[in-house]
C-alpha positions as CSV (number, residue, x, y, z in Angstrom):
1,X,127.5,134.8,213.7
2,X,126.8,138.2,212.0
3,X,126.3,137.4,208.2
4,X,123.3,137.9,206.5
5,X,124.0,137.5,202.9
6,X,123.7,133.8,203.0
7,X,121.5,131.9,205.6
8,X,123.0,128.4,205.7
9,X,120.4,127.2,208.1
10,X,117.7,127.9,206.2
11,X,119.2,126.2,203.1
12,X,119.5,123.4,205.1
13,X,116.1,123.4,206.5
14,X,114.9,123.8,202.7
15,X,116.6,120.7,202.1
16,X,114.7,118.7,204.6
17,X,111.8,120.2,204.1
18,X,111.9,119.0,200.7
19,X,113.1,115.8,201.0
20,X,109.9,115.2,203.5
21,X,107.9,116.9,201.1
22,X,109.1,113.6,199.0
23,X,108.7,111.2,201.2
24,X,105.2,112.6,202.0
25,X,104.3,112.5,198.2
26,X,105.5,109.3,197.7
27,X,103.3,107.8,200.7
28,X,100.5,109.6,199.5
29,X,100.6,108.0,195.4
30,X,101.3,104.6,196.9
31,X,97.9,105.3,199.0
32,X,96.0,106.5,196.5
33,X,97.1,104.0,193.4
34,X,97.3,101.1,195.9
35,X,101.2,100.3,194.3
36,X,104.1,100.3,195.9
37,X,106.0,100.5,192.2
38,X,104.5,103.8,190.6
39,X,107.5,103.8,188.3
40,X,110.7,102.9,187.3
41,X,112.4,104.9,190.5
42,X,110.2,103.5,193.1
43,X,112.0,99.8,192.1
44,X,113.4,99.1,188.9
45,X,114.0,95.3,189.7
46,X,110.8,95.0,190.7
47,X,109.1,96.7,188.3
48,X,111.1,94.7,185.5
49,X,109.9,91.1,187.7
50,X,106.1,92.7,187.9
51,X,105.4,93.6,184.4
52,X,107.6,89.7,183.6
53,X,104.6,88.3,185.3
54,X,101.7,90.7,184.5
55,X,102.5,89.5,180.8
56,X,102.4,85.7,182.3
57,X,99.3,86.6,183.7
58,X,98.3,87.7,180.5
59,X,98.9,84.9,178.7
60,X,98.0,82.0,180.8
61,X,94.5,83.9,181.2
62,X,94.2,83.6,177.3
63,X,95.3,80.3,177.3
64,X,92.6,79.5,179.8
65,X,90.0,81.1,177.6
66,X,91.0,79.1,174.7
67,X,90.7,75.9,176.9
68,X,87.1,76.5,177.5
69,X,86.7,77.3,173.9
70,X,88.3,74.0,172.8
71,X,85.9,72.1,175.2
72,X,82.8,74.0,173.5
73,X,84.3,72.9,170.3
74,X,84.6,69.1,171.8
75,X,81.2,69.2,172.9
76,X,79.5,70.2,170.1
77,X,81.6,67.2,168.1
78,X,80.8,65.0,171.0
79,X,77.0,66.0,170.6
80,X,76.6,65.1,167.1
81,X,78.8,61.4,167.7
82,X,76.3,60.5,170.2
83,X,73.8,61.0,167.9
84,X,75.4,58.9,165.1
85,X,75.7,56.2,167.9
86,X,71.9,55.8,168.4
87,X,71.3,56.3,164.4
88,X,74.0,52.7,164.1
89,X,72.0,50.8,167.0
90,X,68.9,51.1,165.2
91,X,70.7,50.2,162.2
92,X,72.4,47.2,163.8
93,X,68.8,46.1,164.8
94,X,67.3,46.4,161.4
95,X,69.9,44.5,160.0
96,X,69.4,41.8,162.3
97,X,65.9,41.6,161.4
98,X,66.0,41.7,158.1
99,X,68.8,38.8,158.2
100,X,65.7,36.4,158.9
101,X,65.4,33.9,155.5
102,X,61.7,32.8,156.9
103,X,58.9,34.9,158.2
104,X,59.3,38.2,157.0
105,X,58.2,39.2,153.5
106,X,59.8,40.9,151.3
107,X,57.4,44.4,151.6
108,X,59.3,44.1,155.3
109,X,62.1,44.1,154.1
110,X,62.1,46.7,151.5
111,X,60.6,48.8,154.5
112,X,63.3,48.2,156.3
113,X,65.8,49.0,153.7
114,X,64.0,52.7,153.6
115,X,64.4,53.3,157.3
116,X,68.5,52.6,156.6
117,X,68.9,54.8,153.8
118,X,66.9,57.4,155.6
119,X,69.4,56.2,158.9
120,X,72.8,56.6,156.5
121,X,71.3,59.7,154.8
122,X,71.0,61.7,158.2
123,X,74.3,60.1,159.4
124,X,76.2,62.1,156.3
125,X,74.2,65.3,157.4
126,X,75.1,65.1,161.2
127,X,78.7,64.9,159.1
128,X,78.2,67.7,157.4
129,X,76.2,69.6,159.4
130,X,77.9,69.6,162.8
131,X,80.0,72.8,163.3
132,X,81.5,75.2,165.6
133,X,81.3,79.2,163.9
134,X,80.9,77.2,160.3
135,X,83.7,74.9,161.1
136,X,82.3,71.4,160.5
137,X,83.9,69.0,162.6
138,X,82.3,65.7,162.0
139,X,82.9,65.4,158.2
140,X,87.1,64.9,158.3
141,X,87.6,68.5,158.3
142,X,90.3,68.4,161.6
143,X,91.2,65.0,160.4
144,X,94.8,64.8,159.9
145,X,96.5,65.2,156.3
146,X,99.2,62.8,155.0
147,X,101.0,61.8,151.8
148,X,103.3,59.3,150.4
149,X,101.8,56.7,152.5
150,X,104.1,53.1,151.5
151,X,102.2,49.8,149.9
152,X,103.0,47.8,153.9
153,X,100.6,50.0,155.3
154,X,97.0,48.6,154.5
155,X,95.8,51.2,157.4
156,X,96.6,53.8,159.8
157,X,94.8,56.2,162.1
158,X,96.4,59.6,163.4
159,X,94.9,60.3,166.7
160,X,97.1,63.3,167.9
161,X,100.4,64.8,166.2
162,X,102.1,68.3,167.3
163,X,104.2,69.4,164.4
164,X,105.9,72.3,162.7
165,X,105.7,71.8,158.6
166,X,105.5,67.9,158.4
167,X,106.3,65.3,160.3
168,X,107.3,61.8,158.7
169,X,106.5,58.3,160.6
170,X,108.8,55.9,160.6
171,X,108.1,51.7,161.3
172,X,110.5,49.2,162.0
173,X,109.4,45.4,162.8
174,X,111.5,44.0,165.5
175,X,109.3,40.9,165.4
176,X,107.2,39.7,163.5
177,X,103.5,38.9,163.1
178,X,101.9,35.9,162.6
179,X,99.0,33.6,162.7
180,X,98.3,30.6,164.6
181,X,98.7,27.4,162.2
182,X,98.9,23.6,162.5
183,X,99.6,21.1,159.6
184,X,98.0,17.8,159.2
185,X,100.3,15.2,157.6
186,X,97.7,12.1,155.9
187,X,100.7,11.2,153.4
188,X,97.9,10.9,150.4
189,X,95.2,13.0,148.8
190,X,92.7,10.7,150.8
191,X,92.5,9.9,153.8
192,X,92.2,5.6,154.4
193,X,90.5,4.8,157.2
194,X,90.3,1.1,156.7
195,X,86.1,1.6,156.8
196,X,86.3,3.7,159.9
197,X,85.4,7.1,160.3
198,X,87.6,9.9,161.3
199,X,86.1,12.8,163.5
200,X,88.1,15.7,164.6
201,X,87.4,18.9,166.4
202,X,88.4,22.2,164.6
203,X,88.6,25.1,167.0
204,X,89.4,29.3,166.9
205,X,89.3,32.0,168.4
206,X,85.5,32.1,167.4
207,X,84.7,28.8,168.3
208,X,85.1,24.5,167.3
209,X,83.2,22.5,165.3
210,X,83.1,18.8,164.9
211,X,83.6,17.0,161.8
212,X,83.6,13.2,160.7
213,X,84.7,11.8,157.3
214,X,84.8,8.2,155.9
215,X,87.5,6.6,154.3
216,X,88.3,7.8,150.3
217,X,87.0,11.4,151.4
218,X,89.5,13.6,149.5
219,X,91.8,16.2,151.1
220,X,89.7,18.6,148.6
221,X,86.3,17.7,150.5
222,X,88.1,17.9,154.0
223,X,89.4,21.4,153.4
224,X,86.2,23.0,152.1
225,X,84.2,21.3,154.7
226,X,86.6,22.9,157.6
227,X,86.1,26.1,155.8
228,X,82.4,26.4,155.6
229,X,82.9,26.7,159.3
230,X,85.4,29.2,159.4
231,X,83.3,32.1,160.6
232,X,81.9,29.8,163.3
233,X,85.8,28.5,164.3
234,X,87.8,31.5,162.9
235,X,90.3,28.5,161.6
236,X,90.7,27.9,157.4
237,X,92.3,25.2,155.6
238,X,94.3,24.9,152.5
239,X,95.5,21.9,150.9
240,X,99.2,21.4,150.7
241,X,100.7,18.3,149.1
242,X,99.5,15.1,151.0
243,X,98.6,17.0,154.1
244,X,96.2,20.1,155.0
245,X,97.4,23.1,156.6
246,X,95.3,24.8,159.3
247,X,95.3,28.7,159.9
248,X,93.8,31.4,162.2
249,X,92.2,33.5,160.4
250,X,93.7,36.7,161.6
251,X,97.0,37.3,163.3
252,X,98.4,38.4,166.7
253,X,98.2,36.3,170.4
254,X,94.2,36.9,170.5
255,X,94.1,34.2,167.4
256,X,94.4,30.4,167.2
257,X,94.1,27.1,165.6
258,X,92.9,23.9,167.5
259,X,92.6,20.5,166.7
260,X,91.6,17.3,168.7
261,X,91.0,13.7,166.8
262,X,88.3,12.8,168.6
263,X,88.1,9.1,166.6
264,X,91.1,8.4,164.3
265,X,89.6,5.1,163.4
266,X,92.3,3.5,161.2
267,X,94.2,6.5,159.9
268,X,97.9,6.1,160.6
269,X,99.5,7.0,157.7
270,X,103.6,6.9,157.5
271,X,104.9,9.8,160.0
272,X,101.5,11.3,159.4
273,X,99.9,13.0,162.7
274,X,98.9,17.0,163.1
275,X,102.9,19.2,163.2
276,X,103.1,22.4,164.5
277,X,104.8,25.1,161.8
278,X,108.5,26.1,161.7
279,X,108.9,29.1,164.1
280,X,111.7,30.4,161.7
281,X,110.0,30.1,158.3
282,X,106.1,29.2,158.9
283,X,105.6,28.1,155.6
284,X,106.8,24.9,156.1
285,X,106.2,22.3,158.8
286,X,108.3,21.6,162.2
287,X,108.9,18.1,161.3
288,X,111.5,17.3,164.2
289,X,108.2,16.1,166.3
290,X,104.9,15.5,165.9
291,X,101.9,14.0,167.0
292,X,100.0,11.0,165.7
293,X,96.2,11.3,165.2
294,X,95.5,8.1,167.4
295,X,97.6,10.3,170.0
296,X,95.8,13.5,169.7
297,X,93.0,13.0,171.4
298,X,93.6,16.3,173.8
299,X,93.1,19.8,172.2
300,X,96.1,20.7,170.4
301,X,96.7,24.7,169.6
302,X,99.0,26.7,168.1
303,X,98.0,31.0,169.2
304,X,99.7,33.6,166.6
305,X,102.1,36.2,167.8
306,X,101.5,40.2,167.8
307,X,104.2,41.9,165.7
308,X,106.4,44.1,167.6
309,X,107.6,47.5,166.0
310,X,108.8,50.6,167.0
311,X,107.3,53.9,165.8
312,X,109.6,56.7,165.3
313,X,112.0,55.0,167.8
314,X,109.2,54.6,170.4
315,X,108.2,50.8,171.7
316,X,104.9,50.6,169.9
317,X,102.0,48.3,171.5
318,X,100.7,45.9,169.5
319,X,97.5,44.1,168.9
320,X,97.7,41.4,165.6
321,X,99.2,43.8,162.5
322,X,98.3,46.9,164.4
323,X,100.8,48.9,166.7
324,X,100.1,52.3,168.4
325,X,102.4,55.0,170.5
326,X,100.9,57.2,172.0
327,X,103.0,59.9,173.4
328,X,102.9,63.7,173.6
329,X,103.5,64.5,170.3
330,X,102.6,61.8,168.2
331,X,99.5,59.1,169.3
332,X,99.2,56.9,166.0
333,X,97.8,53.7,164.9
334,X,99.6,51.7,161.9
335,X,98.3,48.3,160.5
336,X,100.5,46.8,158.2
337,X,99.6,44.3,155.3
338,X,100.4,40.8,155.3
339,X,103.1,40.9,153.9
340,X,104.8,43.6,155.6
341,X,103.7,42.6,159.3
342,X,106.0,39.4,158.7
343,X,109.1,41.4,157.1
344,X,111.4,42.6,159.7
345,X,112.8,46.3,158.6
346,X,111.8,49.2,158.1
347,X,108.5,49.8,156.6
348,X,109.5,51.2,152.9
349,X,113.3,50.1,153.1
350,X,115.2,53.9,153.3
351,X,111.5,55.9,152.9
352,X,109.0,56.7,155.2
353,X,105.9,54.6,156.1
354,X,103.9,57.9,155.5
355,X,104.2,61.5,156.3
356,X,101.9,63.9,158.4
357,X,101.3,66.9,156.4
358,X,98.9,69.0,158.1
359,X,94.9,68.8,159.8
360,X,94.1,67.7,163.1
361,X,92.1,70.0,165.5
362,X,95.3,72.6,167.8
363,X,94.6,74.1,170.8
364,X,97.1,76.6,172.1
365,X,96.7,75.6,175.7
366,X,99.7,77.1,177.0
367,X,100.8,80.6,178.0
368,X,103.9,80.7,175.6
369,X,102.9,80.2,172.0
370,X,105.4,77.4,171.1
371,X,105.2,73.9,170.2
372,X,105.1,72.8,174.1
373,X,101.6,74.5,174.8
374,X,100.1,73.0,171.9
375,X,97.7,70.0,171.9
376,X,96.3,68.3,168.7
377,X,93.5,65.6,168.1
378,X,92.4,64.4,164.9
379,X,88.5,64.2,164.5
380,X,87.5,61.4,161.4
381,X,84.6,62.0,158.9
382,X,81.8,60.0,160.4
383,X,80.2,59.8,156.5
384,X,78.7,56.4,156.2
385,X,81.5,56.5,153.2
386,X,84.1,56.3,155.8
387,X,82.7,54.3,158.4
388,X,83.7,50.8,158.4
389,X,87.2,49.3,157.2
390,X,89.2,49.1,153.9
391,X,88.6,45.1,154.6
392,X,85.1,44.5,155.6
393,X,84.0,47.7,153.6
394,X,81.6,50.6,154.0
395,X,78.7,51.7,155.7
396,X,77.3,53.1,152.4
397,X,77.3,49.6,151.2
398,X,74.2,49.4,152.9
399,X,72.6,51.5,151.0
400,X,69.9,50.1,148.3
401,X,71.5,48.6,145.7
402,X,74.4,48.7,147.1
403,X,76.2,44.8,147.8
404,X,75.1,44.4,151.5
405,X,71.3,45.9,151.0
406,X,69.2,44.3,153.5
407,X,66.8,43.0,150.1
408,X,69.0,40.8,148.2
409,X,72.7,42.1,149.8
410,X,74.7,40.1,152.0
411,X,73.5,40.8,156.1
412,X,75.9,39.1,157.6
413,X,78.6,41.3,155.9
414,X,76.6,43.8,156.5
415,X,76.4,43.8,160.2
416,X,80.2,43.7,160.7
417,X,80.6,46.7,158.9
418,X,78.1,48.3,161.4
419,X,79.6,46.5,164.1
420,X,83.4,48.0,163.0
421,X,81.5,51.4,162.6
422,X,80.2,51.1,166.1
423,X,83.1,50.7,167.7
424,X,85.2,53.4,165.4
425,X,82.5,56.0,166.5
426,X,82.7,54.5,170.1
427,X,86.7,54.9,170.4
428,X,86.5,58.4,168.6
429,X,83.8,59.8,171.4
430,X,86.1,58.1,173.8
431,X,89.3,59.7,173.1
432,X,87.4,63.5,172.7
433,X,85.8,62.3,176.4
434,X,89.1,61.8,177.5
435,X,90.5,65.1,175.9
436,X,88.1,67.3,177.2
437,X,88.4,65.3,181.0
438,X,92.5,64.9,180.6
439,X,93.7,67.7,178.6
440,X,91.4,70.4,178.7
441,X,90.3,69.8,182.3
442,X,93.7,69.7,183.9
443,X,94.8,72.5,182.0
444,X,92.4,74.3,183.0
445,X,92.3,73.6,186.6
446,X,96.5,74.3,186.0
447,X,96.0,77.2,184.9
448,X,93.9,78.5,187.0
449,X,96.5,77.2,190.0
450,X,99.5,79.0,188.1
451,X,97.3,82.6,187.6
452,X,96.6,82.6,191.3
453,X,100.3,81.9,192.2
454,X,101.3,84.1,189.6
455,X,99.1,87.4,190.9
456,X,100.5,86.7,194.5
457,X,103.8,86.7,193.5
458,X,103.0,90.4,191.4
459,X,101.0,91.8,193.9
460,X,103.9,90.8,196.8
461,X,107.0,92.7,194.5
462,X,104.3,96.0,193.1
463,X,101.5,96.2,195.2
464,X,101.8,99.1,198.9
465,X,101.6,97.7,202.2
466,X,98.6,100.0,203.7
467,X,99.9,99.3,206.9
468,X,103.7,100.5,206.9
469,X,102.9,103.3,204.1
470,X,100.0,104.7,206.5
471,X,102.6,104.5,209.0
472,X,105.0,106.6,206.4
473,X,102.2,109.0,205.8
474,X,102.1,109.9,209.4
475,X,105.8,110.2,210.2
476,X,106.5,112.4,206.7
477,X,103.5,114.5,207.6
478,X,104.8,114.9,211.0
479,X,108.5,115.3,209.4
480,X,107.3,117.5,207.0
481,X,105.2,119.8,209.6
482,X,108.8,120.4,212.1
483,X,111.4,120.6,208.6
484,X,108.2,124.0,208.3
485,X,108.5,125.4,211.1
486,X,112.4,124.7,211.6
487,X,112.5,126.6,208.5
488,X,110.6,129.6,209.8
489,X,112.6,130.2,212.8
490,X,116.1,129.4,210.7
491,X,114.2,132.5,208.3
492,X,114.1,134.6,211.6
493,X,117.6,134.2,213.1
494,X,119.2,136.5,210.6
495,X,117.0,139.4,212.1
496,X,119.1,139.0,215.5
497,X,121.8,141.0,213.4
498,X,120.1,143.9,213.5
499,X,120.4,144.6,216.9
500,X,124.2,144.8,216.3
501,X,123.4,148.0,214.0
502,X,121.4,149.6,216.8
């Protein structure tokens, strides 16, 4: 070869050269950065997949952080419940002592009246005052917010809801509720005995009670005598034409109605004897049989049914009136009214039973911000004015001067209002216990499980292998050292025309 003017060999040993120089580069920022994906060139698949999972990552280690932070918030709620707690057992033992008619005086009493209105004062503060960054949690604040809330609902409690805007709930009685009930046929307004007495047992789900009338006693006497035991039995009576009808006092399968004649003496009136009540209409008697009072002289009972409803097309548990779902997005408690928990239908005909505007206590638990990650609970003013039931009434009432003061108020009533405010504090301290163990717990221990398989996954696509790059390094810097010196002695050969010039 004699040309000089262009030195192919050396272009091609410049080429080399620098593609080593390349490769030697490239080994030397994967090194140094500890990344196998620098940039878009190195793996754009890759790098599309790593930063995907870097902004996982990213979110479930926020989410994780806001899991902690909604179990600081639950503990802080849970601290000022268990406080309320020991402020209602003192005031369920002052109320027991000041129920005493005999042996306490009336300075004891007034004394104890101060120590519960100090008790239900610092309950409303623990209300008030219990708060996370001067969000008060304890005085109905995270409760949740409804409206339009239908005449058959004499009750409700929204334990957890996940909604965007509103969210209506709807009832529909499949069955319905109703108490336990017997009637006693004695075909007059007396009962005639023939000079005999007439003792029966009247039972409940509380307990029985015997009772003995002569002959002539009216129907009157006989019904108000059965009730002035109806907090002992839980059974009432009411007088209905020649005969008295026997109820439980509350519905569902939990309540009853009993009777046994223990001595009928002489009463056997015309088809008289204790019926049990219709099963289609329960205002009216099941006269195809019946049993005579000389023939009841085993326990006869008649238990109430639960009503059975569904609750926005979900198979609602029931207990009496009340049914509950609890499900992801909705966990709610409904008592109806009377009236409405022995209607089959829809509760409100074409309207809603009530609709869920807004409150609760959210949590955004999950790495995506939607509906999914989301977690609700609804935290209820523990105020002495809301503890206690629409029925029995309020802790407040305790209060002096108030109906059930411990001086000249009703106790009994009084300590089943504490009692109902006992357990209302108990079941709300209960479900945040099982929120923070279920919910926040596993979430958090999810998480953390998901983050871990998450990085692996982002370090396996972006980060170097130190092994096979070190490797690299030492073949390009070998490669790059012979493309060198090829290049120097392809720079000499053109020389080797010279000699042809002499």
């Amino acid at each position: 070869m004699g040309r000089i003017n262009t030195n192919v060999q050396s272009l091609i040993a410049q080429r080399v050269l620098g593609q080593n120089q390349l490769g030697l580069s490239s080994s030397l920022e994967r090194l140094s950065t500890g990344l196998r994906i620098n940039s878009g060139k190195d793996d754009p698949a890759g790098l599309i997949a790593s930063n995907n999972l870097g902004a996982e990552i990213a979110g479930k280690n926020a989410a994780v952080s806001n899991a902690n932070r909604a179990d600081q918030v639950v503990n802080i709620a849970a601290g000022g419940l268990t406080e309320v707690t020991g402020l209602l057992t003192q005031l369920q033992g002052l109320v027991t002592s000041s129920s005493s008619g005999s042996g306490i005086a009336e300075s004891e009493k007034q004394a104890n009246q101060l120590q519960i209105d100090s008790i239900l004062q610092t309950i409303d503060r623990i209300s008030t005052s219990t708060s996370f960054q001067g969000i008060k949690l304890l005085n109905g604040n995270f409760d949740f917010k409804t409206s339009s809330v239908n005449t058959g609902v004499s009750d409700y409690k929204i334990n957890a809801a996940k909604f965007s805007g509103s969210m209506n709930v709807d009832v529909l009685v499949t069955a319905s509720a109703q108490q336990g009930g017997l009637f006693l046929s004695f075909g007059a307004s007396t009962i005639n005995t023939g000079g005999s007495q007439f003792t029966i047992e009247v039972g409940g789900s509380a307990g029985i009670r015997q009772l003995t009338f002569s002959s002539s006693t009216s129907l009157n006497n006989i019904a108000a005598a059965i009730n002035s035991f109806t907090s002992i039995t839980g059974s009432k009576a009411t007088v209905s034409g020649t005969g008295i009808r026997l109820d439980a006092t509350d519905f569902g399968s939990a309540n009853f109605s009993s009777v046994r004649v223990v001595k009928a003496g002489g009463l056997a009136p015309t088809n008289g004897g204790i019926y049990n009540l219709n099963s289609k209409n329960t205002a009216l008697a099941d006269t195809t049989s019946h049993t005579a009072f000389s023939a009841a002289t085993n326990t006869i009972t008649d238990k109430g049914t639960d009503v059975s409803a569904t609750i926005n097309g979900i198979t609602a548990t029931a207990v009496g009136k009340t049914a509950r779902v609890s499900t992801d997005f909705l966990d709610v408690e409904v008592t109806l009214s009377d009236t409405q928990a022995k209607t089959l239908g829809a509760v409100g005909g074409s309207n809603h039973a009530f609709s869920i505007t807004g409150g609760g206590a959210s949590f955004q638990l999950g790495g995506n911000v939607d509906i999914a990650g989301k977690v609700s609970i609804g935290i209820q003013s523990v105020a002495s004015s809301n503890l206690g039931t629409q029925a029995l009434g309020y802790l407040n009432s305790l209060a002096s001067g108030q109906g059930n003061n411990m001086v000249n108020g009703d106790t009994s009533q009084a300590q089943k209002i504490v009692s109902a405010a006992l357990t209302q504090v108990s079941a709300l301290s209960g479900r945040l216990g099982a929120f923070q163990s279920n919910t926040i717990g596993s979430t958090v221990r999810s998480l953390g499980v998901a983050v871990e398989n998450s990085t692996a996954a982002q370090s396996v696509i972006r980060d170097a292998d130190f092994a096979t790059e070190t490797a690299k390094l030492t073949r390009n810097q070998i490669l790059v050292s012979a493309s060198t010196n090829v290049l120097s002695l392809s720079n000499q050969s053109p020389q080797a025309v010279l000699q042809l010039l002499g």
